[in-house]
N, C-alpha and C positions, 0 to 999 in steps of 0.2 A: 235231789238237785240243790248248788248254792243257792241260797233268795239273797237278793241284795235291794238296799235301801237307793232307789233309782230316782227319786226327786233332785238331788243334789246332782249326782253325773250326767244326769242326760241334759245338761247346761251344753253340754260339748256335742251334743249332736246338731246336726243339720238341720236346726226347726228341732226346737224340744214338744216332747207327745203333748205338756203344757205351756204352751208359748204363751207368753204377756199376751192381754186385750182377749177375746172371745175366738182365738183358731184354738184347732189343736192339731196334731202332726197326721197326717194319712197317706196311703198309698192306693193311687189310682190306676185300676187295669183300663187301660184305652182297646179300643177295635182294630186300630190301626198305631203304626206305630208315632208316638204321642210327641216325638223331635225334630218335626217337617214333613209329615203326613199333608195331603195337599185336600181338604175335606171341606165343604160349605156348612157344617154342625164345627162349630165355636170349640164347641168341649176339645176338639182334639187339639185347641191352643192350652197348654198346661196354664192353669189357675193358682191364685192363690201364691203365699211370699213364701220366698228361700225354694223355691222350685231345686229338685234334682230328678234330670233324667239319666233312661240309661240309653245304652248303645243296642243293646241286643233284647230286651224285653220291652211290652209293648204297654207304657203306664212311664207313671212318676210319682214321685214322690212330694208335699208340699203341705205348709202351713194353712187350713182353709177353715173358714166360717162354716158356721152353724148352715148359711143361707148356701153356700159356696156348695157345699156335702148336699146339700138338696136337689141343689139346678144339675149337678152333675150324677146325683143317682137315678134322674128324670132321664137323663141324652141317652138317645138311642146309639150312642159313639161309646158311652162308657159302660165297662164290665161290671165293674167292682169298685165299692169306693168301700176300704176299708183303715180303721187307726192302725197303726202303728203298734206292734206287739214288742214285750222287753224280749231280750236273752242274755244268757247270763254263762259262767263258764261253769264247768261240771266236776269239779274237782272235791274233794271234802274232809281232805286232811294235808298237813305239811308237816314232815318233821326232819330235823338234822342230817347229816351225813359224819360217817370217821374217816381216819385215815388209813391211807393206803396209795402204795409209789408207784404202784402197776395199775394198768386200764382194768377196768370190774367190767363183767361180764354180767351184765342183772340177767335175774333169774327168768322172766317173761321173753327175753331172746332166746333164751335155751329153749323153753316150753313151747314156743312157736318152731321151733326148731330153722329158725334164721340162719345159722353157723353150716347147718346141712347143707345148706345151697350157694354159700358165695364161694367154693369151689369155681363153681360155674356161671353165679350170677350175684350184683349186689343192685341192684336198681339201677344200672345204669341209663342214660337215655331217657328215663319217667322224670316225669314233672310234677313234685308231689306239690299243693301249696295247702298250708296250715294256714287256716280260718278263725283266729282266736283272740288273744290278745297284742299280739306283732308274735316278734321273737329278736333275739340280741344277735343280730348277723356279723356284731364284733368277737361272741365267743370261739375260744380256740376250737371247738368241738363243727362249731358252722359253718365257721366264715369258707373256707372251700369252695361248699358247694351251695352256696346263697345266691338264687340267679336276680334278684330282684322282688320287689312288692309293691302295695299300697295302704295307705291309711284314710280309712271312710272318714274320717273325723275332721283332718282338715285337709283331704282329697288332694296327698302329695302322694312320692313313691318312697318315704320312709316311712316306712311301719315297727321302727325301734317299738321291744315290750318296755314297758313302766308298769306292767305288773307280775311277771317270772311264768305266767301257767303258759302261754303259749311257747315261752323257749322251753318249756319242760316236755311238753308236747311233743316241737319238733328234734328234740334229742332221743327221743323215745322212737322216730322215726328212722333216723338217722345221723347221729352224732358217730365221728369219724370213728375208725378202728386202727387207733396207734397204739403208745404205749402209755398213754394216760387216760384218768378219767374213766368214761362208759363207752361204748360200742351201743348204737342204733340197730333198728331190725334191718334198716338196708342205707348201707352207709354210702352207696353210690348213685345216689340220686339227684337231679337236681331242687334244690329247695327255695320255693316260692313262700310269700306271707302276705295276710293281708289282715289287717287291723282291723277288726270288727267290734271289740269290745273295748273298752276303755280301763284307765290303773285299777278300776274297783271288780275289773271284769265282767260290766255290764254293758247293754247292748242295745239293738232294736232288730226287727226284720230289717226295715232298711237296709242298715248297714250289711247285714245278711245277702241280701236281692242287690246290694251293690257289689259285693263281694263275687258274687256267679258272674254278673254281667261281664264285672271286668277278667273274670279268668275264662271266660267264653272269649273273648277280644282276645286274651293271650293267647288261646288254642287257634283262632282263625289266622292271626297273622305269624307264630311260628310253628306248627302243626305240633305231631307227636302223642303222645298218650298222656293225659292228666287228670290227678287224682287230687278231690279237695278233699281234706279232713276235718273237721267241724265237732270239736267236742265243748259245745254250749248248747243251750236250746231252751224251751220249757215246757209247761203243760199246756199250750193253747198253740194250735193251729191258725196258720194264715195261708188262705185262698192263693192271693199274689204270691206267696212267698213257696208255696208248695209249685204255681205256676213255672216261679224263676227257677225250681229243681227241675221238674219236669224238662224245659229248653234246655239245660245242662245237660240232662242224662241222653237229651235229642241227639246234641252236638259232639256225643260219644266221651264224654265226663265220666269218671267215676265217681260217686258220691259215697263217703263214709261216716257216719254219725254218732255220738253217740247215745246209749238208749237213756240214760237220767239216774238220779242218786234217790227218789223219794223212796223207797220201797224200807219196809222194816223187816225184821227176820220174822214178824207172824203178818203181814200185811203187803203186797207187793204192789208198786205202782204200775201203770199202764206206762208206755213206751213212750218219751215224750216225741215233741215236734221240734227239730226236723225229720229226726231219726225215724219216724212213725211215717213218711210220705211215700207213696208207692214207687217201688225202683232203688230205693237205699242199700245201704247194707249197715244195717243196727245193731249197735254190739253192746254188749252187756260185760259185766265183770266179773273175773274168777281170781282165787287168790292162790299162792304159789302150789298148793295143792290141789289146786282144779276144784276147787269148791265154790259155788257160787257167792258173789260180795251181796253180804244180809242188806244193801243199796243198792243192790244193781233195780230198775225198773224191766219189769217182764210185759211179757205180752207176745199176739200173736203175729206182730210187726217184727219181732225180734228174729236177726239172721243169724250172727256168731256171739262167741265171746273170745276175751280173752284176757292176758295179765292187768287188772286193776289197784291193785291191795299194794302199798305200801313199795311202789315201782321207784326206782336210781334212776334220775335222769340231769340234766344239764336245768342251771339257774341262771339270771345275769350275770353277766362279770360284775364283782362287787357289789352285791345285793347279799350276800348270805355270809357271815362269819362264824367260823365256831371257835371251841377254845381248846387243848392242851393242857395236861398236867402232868410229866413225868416225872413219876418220882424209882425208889429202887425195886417196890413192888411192879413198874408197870407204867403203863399210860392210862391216863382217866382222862375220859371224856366230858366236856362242858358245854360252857355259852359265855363269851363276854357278854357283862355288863353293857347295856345303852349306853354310849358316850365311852368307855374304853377304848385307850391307846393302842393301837391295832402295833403288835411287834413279839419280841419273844424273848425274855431274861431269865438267867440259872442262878440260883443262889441257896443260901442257906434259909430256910422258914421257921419261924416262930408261932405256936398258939396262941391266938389271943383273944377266945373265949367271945363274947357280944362283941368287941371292938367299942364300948364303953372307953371312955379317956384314961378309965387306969385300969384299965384291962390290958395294956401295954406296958409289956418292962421294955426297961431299958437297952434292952439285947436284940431289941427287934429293928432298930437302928442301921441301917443297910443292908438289911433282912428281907424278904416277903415275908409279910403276915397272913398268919391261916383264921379266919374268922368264922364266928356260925351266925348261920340267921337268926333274929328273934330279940327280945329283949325290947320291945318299942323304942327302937333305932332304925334308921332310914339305912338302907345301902348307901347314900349320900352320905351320912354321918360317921358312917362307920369309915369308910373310905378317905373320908378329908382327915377324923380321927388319925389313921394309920399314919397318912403323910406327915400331918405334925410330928407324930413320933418319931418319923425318918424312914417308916416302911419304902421300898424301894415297890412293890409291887403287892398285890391284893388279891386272894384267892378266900372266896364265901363258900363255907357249905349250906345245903338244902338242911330244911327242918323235917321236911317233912318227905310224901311224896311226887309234892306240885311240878310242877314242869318251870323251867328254869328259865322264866322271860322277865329276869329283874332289870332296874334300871337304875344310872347315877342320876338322872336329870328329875330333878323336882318340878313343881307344876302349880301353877296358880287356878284355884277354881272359884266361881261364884258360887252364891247361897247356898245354890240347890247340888252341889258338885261337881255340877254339869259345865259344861263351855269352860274348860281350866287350859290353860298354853306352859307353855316351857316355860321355865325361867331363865330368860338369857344369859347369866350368868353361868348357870350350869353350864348351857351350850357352848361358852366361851371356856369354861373351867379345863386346866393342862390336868387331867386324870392319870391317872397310872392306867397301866395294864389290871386291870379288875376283872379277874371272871371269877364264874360259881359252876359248881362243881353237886353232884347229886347226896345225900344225906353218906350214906353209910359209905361212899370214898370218903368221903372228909374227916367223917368219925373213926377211920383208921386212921388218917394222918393225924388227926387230935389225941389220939391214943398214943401214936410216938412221940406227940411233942415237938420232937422237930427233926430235921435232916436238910437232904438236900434237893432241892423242887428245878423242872426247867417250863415256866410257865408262861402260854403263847396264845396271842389272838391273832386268828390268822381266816383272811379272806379266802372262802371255797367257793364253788360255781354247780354245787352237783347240791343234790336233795331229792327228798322220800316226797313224793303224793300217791296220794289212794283217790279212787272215780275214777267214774266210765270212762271222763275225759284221760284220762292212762291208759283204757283199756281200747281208746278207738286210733289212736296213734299207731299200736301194733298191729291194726288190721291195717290200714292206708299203707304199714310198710310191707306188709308181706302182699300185699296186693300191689304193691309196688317190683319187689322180688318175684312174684308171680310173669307179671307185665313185660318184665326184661327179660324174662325166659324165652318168651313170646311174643314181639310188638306189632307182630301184625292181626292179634287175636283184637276182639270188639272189647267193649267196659262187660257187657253183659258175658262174655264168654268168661272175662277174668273173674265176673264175681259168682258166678255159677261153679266155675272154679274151686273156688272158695270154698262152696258153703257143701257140694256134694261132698268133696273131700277134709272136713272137717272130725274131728275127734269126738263122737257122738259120748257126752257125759252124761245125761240125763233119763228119762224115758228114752226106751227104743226107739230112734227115728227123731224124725222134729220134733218142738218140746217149748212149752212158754219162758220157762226158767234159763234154759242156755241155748235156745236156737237150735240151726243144727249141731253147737259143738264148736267146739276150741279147734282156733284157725292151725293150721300145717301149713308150712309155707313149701316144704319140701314136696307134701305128696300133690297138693297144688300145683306148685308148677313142672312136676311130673304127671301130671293129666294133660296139659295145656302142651308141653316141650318133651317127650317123654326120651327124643335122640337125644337131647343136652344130658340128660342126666344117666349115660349106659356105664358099662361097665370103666370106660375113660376116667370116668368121674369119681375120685375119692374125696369123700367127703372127710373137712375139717374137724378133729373132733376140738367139740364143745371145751372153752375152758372153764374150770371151777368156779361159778356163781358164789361172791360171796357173800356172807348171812348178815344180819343182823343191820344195826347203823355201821356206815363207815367214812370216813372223811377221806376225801379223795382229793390229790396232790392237783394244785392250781397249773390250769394250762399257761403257756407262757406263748 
């Protein structure tokens, strides 16, 4: 699982777990319910500052004294008076995307076998809502079928992400199937959000137990089948917080979670919490080979798995750039520079070794210059260098083989390093187009010297993450896919569903490591609907997943 440093974020919760003076943050289970209950015991008047209650659980939430936690673990009115637990989002790698002018089919739709059933069904009618960190209801991939949300944070109905996991999440779910971009496991659903974790994707129960309440309210007053997806959590259990699933799973919820990233390839963690509460469906991660991710958390909590390694899915709009380099060999793959000119220039290139001031002839003069790293020169230096010259545009190679997150913007630090800011000047500074490019592309382009380059920083919306949190998204969509097959079946019928008919990977039978088995969305919802899917029904065949990084052409 990610750990995040939570003193500084949880400033934005509702009553931080450490509030100024002597409270600190708790959640109170009441006997009765604790927002006008009519009781002669005091306690069931909620206590203590920054109070939040709910509508459908029986307790609140509130800033309380040392003295406050005592009177109230005395009343025969109250359940539970317990803090406030972190959560945090479940993710644990990020890396680029290429290009490509057609929709990508990633590979964990094919393997769920999603494609086999929208034939006949894509989620139509299910109400799935992502429990994360919002999602970008403006991307081309969403906006459709975004039926609304909420944000725990400052208790509006926007829940825009300011951190990218949850809109990755819900493209994993369901991002449309046109001709751009990724296709979701069920593109025809409708999709709800609710803000639970904040930009650093960290969290509380709270926010959690307010997140149920309020999709319990959304289930009573428009009915239907709904499905919450929750890929955050961590290793500690909460009483209340397993409570507030429990009344969800009452109210005919399906809950999907996922199981946590602790686990190493000779040491496996136990299943965290939520994904560990009775009634779930906790999923673990396999990688496109159906092998289990050396992170996934196991245990005997654990139901399915399914695609978590290295998954395509949807980012914000304008959150992620990458960069271009075509030369006669080919297209190479990059990253602009921090603070590059976001555009796209063809020209002739010139070598120009360190980018030292006379490491530039005079021929580079409305040129792009090819530069390498190294030489105790800033990318800044090197770069303002080119422009004196008359460089028109800037392309660095790697030295080595670090990973390519350089930057123009220089930075001011104190003594110790530490506490350093931008230098406003950078920030203001008109840059070229500057990206870098990986060692051995560029030392071929060093090795001719020169030619003719078309070189581009250009804003993408798609990208790679690995975690459970990727691997619990395509179970809420095929249990989504499942649900439309069948909407008059229970939660419990649809996740039983699920799990009987499952692609058993591991020991015979049920198993700590993969559950029972890598979700089938086809033979799923052919136990549940088995007339939908007769001989009527020819199934779509699969398009070609494709490999490796790819940059995928921006929705418009």
């Amino acid at each position: 699982m990610k750990r995040f440093v939570l003193l500084a974020a949880l400033v934005a919760l509702p009553g931080s777990l450490f509030a100024d003076g002597s409270t600190n943050r708790y959640l109170v289970a009441t006997r009765h319910a604790a927002h006008g209950a009519i009781s002669k015991d005091p306690a069931d008047t909620p206590r203590g500052e920054n109070v939040r209650t709910f509508s459908n659980l029986d307790g609140y939430a509130a800033d309380l004294s040392d003295a406050e936690v005592a009177e109230l673990r005395s009343s025969s009115s109250v359940r539970l008076v317990e803090p406030v637990m972190e959560r945090h989002a479940m993710d644990v790698t990020t890396s680029p995307a290429r290009d490509l002018n057609a929709q990508t089919l990633p590979y964990g739709i094919s393997l769920v076998r999603a494609p086999e059933t929208w034939p006949v069904v894509t989620g139509q009618g299910i109400n799935v809502v992502v429990i994360d960190t919002g999602v970008d209801y403006r991307h081309p991939e969403l906006k459709n079928i975004y039926a609304g949300g909420l944000n725990t944070f400052t208790n509006s109905n926007d829940p825009l992400d300011d951190n990218g996991h949850g809109t990755h999440c819900a493209g994993i779910v369901a991002a449309a199937n046109n001709t751009e971009g990724v296709v979701g496991v069920a593109p025809g659903i409708r999709l709800w959000s609710v803000k639970a974790l904040d930009s650093s994707g960290a969290g509380s129960t709270e926010n959690v137990v307010t997140a149920l309440d309020w999709v319990i309210t959304q289930k009573a007053a428009r009915g239907g089948d709904w499905i919450v997806s929750l890929s955050l959590g961590s290793d500690k259990g909460s009483t209340f917080e397993s409570n507030a699933f429990q009344r969800a799973l009452d109210n005919g919820i399906l809950a999907v979670a996922a199981s946590g990233n602790e686990s190493t390839s000779l040491t496996p963690a136990p299943v965290a919490f939520p994904a560990a509460y009775p009634g779930m469906i906790a999923v673990g991660a396999i990688d496109s080979a159906s092998r289990i991710a050396s992170f996934s958390n196991q245990g005997t909590e654990l139901s399915v798995v399914a695609p978590g390694v290295s998954v395509l899915s949807t980012l914000p709009t304008g959150s992620h750039y990458v960069a271009l380099v075509t030369a006669a060999g080919g297209v190479v793959e990059g990253a602009p520079l921090t603070g590059s000119k976001i555009g796209t220039i063809s020209g002739q290139y010139v070598y120009c070794d360190l980018g030292r001031v006379q490491d530039f002839p005079a021929s580079v003069r409305g040129k792009i210059a090819l530069i390498k790293r190294g030489g105790d020169i800033t990318f800044n230096e090197k770069t303002k260098n080119a422009l004196i010259a008359g460089a028109t545009a800037v392309v660095i190679f790697n030295k080595d083989t670090s990973a390519l997150n350089f930057t123009l913007i220089g930075s001011n630090c104190d003594a110790t390093g530490l506490n350093c800011v931008d230098i406003p000047a950078d920030l203001t500074f008109a840059w070229p187009i500057t990206v870098a490019i990986a060692q051995g592309d560029g030392e071929v382009l060093a090795a001719a010297g020169s030619g003719t380059l078309t070189v581009s920083a250009i804003a993408d919306d798609y990208g790679s993450k690995s975690g459970t949190s990727m691997a619990t998204p395509h179970v809420a969509g095929v249990a989504a896919l499942v649900w439309s097959a069948a909407p008059e079946a229970s939660a419990a019928a649809v996740k039983s569903s699920i799990e009987q008919t499952a692609v058993d990977l591991g020991s015979t039978g049920r198993d700590n490591v993969y559950g029972f088995g890598l979700v089938d969305a086809l033979s799923a919802a052919k136990q549940l609907a088995p007339q939908k899917f007769g001989t009527g029904a020819t199934p779509a065949p699969p398009a070609t997943p494709t490999t490796g990084r790819t940059v995928l052409k921006r929705g418009h």
